[in-house]
C-alpha positions in Angstrom: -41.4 -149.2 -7.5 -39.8 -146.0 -5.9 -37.7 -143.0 -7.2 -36.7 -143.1 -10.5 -33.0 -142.3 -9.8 -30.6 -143.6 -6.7 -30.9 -142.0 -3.2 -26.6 -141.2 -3.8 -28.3 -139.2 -7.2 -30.8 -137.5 -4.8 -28.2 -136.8 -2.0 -26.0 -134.6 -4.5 -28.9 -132.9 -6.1 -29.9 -131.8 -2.2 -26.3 -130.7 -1.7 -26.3 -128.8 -4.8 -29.7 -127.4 -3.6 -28.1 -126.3 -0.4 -24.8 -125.1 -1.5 -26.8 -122.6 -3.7 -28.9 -121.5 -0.6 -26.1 -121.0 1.1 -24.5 -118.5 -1.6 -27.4 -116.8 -1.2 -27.7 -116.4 2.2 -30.8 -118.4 2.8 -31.7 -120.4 5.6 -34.3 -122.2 4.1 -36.2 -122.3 1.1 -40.1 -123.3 0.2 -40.2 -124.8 -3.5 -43.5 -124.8 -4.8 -42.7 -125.8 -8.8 -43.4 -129.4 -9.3 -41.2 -129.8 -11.5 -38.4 -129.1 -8.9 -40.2 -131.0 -5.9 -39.8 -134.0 -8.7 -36.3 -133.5 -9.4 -35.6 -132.8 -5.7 -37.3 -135.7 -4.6 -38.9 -138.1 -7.2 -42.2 -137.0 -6.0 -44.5 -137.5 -9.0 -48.5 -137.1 -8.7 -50.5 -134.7 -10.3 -51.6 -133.2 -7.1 -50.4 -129.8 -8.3 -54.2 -128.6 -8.3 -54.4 -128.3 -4.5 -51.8 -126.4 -2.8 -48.5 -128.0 -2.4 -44.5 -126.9 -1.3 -41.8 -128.4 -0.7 -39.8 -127.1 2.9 -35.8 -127.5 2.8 -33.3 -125.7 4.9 -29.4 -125.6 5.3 -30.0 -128.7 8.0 -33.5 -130.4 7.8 -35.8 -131.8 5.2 -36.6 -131.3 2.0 -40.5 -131.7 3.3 -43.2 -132.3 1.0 -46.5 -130.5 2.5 -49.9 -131.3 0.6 -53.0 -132.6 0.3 -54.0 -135.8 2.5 -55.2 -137.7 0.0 -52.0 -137.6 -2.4 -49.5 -138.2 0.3 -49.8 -141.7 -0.6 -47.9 -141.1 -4.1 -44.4 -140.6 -1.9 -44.3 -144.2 -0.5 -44.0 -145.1 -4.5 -42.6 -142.7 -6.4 -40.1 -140.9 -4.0 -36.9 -140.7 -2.1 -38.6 -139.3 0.8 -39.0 -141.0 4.3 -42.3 -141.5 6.1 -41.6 -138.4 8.5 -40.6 -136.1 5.5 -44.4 -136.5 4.5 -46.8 -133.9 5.8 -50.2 -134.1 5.0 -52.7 -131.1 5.4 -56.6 -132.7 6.3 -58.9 -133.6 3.6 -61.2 -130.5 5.2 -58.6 -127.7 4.1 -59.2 -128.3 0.5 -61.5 -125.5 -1.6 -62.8 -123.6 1.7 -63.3 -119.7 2.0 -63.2 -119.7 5.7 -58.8 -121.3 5.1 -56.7 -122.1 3.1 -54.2 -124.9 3.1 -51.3 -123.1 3.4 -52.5 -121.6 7.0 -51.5 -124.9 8.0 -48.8 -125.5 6.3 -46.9 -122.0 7.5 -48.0 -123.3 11.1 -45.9 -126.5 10.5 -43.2 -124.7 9.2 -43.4 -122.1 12.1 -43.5 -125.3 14.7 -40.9 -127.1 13.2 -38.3 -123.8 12.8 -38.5 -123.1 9.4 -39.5 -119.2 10.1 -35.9 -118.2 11.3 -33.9 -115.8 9.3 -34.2 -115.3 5.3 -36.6 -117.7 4.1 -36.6 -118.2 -0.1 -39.5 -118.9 -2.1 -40.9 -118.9 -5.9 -42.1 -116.2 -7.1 -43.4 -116.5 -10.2 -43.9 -120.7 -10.4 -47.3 -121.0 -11.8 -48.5 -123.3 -8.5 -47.8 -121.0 -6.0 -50.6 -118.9 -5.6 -50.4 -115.3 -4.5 -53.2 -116.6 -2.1 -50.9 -119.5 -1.0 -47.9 -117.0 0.1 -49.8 -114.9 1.7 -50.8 -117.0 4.5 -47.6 -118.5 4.5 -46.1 -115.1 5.3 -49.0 -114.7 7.4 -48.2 -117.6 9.7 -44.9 -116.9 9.5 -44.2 -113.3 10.8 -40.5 -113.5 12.2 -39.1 -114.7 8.7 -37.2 -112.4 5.7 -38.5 -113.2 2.9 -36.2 -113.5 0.1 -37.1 -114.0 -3.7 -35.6 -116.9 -4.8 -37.3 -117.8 -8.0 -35.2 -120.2 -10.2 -32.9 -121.2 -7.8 -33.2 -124.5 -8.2 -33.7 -124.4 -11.8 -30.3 -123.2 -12.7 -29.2 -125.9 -9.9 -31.0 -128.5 -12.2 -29.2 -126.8 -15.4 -26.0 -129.2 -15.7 -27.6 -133.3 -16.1 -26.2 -136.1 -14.2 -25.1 -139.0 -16.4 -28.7 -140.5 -15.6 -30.7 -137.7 -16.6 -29.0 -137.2 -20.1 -29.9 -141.0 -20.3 -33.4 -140.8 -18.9 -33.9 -137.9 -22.0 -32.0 -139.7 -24.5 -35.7 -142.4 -23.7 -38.0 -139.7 -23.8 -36.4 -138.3 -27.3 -36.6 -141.9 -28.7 -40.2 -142.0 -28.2 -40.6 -138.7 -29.3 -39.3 -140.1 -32.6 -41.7 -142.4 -32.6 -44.4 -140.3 -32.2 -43.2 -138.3 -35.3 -43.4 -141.3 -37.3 -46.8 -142.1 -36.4 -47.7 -137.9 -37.5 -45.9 -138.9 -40.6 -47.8 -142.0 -41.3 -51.1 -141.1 -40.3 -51.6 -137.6 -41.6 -52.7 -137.7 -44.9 -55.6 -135.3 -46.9 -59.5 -136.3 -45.5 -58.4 -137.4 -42.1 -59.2 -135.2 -39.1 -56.8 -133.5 -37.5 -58.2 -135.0 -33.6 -58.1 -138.4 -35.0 -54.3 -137.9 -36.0 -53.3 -136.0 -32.9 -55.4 -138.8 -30.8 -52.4 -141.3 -32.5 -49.8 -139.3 -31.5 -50.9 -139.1 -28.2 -51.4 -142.5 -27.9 -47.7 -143.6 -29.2 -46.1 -141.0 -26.6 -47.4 -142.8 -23.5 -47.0 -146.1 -25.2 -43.1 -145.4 -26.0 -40.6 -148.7 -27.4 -41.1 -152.0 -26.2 -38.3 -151.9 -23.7 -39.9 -148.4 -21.6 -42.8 -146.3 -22.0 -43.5 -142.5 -21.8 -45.4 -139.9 -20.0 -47.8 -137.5 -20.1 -45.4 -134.8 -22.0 -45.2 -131.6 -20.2 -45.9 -129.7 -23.5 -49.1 -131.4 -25.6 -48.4 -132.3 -28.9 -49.3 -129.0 -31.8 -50.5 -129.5 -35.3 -49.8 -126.4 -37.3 -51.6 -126.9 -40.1 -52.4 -124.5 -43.2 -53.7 -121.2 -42.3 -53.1 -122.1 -38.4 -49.1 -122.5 -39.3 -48.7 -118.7 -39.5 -48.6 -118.8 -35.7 -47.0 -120.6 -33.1 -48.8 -122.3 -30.5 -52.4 -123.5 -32.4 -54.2 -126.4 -30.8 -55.8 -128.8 -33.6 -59.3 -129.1 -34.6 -61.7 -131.8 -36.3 -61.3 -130.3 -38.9 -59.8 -132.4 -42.2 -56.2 -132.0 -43.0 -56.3 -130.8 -46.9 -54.4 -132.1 -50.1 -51.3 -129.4 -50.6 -51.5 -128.0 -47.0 -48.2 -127.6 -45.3 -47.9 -129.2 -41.8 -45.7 -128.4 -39.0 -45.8 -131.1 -35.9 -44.5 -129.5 -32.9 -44.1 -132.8 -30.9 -41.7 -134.8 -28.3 -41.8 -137.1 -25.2 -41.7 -137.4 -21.8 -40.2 -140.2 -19.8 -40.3 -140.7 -15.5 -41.3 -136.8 -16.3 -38.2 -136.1 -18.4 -39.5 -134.5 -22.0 -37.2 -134.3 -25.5 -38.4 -132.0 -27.5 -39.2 -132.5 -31.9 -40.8 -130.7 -34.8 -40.7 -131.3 -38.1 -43.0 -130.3 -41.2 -45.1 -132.3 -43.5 -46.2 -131.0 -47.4 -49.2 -132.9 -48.0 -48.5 -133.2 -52.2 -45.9 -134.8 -53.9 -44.0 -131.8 -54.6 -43.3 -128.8 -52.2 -44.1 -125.6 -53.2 -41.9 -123.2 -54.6 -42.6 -120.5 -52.1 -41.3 -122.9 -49.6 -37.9 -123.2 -51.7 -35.8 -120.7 -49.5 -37.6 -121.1 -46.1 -37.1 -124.3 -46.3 -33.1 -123.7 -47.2 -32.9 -121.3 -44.8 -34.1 -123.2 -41.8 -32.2 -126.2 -42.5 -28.7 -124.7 -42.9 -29.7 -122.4 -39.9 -30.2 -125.6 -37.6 -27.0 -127.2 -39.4 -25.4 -123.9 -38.0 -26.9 -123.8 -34.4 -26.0 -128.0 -34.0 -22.2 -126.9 -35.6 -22.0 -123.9 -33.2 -23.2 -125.2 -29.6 -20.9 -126.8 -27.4 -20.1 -126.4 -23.7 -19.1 -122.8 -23.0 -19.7 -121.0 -25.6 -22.5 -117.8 -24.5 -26.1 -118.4 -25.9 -26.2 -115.0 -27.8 -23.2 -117.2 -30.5 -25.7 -120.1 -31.1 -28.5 -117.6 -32.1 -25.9 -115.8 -33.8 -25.3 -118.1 -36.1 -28.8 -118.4 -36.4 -29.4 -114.9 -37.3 -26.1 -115.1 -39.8 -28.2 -117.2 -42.1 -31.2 -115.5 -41.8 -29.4 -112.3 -43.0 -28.0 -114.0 -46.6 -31.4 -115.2 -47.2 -33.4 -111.9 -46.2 -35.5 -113.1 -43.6 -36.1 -112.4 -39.7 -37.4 -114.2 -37.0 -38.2 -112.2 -33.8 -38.8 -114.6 -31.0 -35.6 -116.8 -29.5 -34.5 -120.3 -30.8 -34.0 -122.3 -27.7 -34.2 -123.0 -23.9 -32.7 -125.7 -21.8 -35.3 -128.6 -21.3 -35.7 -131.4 -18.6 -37.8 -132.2 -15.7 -41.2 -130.3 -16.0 -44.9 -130.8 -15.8 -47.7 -128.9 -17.4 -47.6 -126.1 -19.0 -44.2 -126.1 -20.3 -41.2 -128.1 -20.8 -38.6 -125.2 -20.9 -36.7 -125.0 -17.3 -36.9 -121.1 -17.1 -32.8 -120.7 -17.4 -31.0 -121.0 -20.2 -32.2 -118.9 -23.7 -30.8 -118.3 -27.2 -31.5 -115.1 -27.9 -29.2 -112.4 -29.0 -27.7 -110.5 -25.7 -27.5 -113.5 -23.4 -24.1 -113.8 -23.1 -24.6 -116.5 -20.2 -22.0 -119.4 -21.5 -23.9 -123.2 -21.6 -22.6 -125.3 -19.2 -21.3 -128.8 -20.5 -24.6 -131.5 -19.7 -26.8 -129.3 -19.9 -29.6 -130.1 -22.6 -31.2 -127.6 -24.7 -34.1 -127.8 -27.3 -33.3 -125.8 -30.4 -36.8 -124.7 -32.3 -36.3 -122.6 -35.5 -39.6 -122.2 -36.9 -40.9 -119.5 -39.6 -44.3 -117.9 -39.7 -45.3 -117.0 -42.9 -48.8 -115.2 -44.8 -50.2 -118.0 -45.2 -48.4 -121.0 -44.2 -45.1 -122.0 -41.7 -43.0 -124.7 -40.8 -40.5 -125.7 -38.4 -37.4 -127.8 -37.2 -36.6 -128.9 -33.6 -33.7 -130.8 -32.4 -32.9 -132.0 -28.3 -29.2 -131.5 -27.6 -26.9 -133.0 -25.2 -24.0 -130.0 -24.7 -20.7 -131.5 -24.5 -17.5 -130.3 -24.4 -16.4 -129.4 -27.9 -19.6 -130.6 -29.4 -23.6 -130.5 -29.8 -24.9 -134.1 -29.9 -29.0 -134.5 -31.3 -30.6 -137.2 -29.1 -33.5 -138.0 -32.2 -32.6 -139.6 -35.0 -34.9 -138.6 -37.4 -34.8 -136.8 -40.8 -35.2 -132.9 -41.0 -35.9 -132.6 -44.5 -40.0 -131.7 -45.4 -41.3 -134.6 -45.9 -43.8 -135.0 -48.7 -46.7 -137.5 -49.4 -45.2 -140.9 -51.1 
């Protein structure tokens, strides 16, 4: 047991970390995301509930600070010595009288981490307004410097074993497509299928398993397909209905990303003709299109290009860079295709394209997990794209 990566992969991450702060003009910085205490450190528990940071600066640390009881989960899962562990007591948790973070901006303060500009998250969903104020509280002497993202655009560009750690977790995520595709079928409950697909995520292949996927597993189904994000019911899926299965994987917390769509007849209907068209020569034009260096705004450009010969539109963006990531959201925060962002993507970085269309009464959509190289977009699943209808 232990980190999921070498302490020589965790070493250059850190430097990466630092060289960042250090462009900056930070001294130190207090990561509460934990995502990016994981890809920092390996640190994996879901202990995210109680308050929790990471503490690194220019020359000491990274320090995880948290709860007592899940300081445990660093001996196992970690990179992180037995002195880089801080544990707050078992009495600080849920109190109105404290709060956690009082002691954890007195450690800081103690150990010199309240000198000069001091970074932080700003707008990580686990770092509590609550939380920063009695960090800022206990440490009075410090600048405090916005530094949301900084180590997500850090985590941007994969190592060789991250690309390979997705490449698992999109596998699976193939898998669990299959098992939508097998199981949904008209009269079965939609809880009783997703309870399947759940069930072959974690399981994964016979040579590694998966995780608990940072985004759960959507059923789009009939009227609930005109909209993005529905969770499913136990309610019946129906003959003729139109499925969309926004799915993927997760593996030592690194997720791929899928979606396909599902006609449940032997024959899809017409109305679905040029959607359907549309959406698959748009994603053989985003795959064609992205490669390392060329600005987001092209990829959704060509996106948009086939859109415009078919007549239809699709407001939201097509894509986001993808990796490390717990709850509620897979996305790293960096990286989008939208029209405008003229940010180039770096080679190794890895993206999930999503074209999906909303209609009246029924939608479907496409996904595919890419692997940016230099002179070329590579799909990490292996799996059909075109609606697939009942045998």
């Amino acid at each position: 047991m232990g980190a999921p990566f070498s302490d020589a992969e965790y070493a250059d991450r850190l430097q990466r970390v630092r060289q960042s702060m250090s462009e900056k003009g930070l001294d130190a910085l207090i990561i509460g995301d934990p995502s990016n205490i994981n890809w920092l450190t390996g640190y994996d528990a879901w202990s995210f509930y109680t308050p929790q940071i990471m503490a690194v600066s220019l020359n000491d640390g990274p320090y995880w600070i948290g709860r007592e009881m899940d300081a445990g989960a660093a001996r196992f899962s970690s990179c992180l010595k037995p002195e880089q562990v801080i544990p707050f007591p078992e009495p600080l948790v849920q109190r109105d009288d404290t709060h956690p973070s009082d002691y954890m901006g007195t450690w800081m303060k103690d150990n010199g981490f309240d000198k000069g500009n001091v970074g932080y998250e700003s707008d990580t969903y686990y770092l509590s307004p609550k939380s920063l104020a009695c960090l800022q509280a206990q440490m009075p002497n410090a600048n405090w410097v916005d530094a949301d993202r900084l180590v997500n655009w850090v985590r941007v560009v994969k190592s060789p074993a991250e690309v390979a750690m997705i490449k698992q977790a999109a596998t699976i995520a193939g898998c669990a497509m299959t098992t939508a595709f097998e199981l949904c079928r008209p009269g079965v409950r939609q809880c009783d299928v997703m309870a399947e697909i759940s069930a072959a995520q974690i399981k994964g292949t016979p040579e590694f398993g998966g995780d608990m996927p940072a985004l759960h597993p959507l059923v789009l189904a009939g009227e609930r397909a005109t909209t993005a994000h529905p969770m499913w019911t136990d309610e019946p899926f129906e003959a003729e209905q139109t499925i969309a299965f926004e799915l993927g994987a997760c593996r030592k917390r690194y997720n791929a990303g899928l979606a396909r769509t599902m006609h449940l007849g032997a024959k899809a209907p017409e109305k679905m003709g040029d959607v359907a068209k549309a959406v698959f020569e748009g994603m053989d034009a985003c795959v064609s299109t992205i490669k390392a260096g060329v600005p987001c705004q092209d990829v959704h450009r060509a996106w948009q290009n086939v859109l415009d010969r078919y007549g239809l539109e699709k407001k939201s963006r097509i894509g986001y860079s993808i990796g490390c990531n717990y709850a509620p959201d897979w996305g790293e925060h960096t990286l989008s295709f939208r029209p405008g962002e003229t940010l180039p993507v770096p080679e190794n970085a890895v993206v999930h394209i999503i074209l999906g269309m909303w209609m009246d009464d029924w939608g479907m959509e496409v996904s595919e997990t890419i692997h940016v190289q230099e002179g070329k977009g590579v799909c990490l699943t292996d799996f059909p794209r075109d609606v697939r209808l009942l045998d």
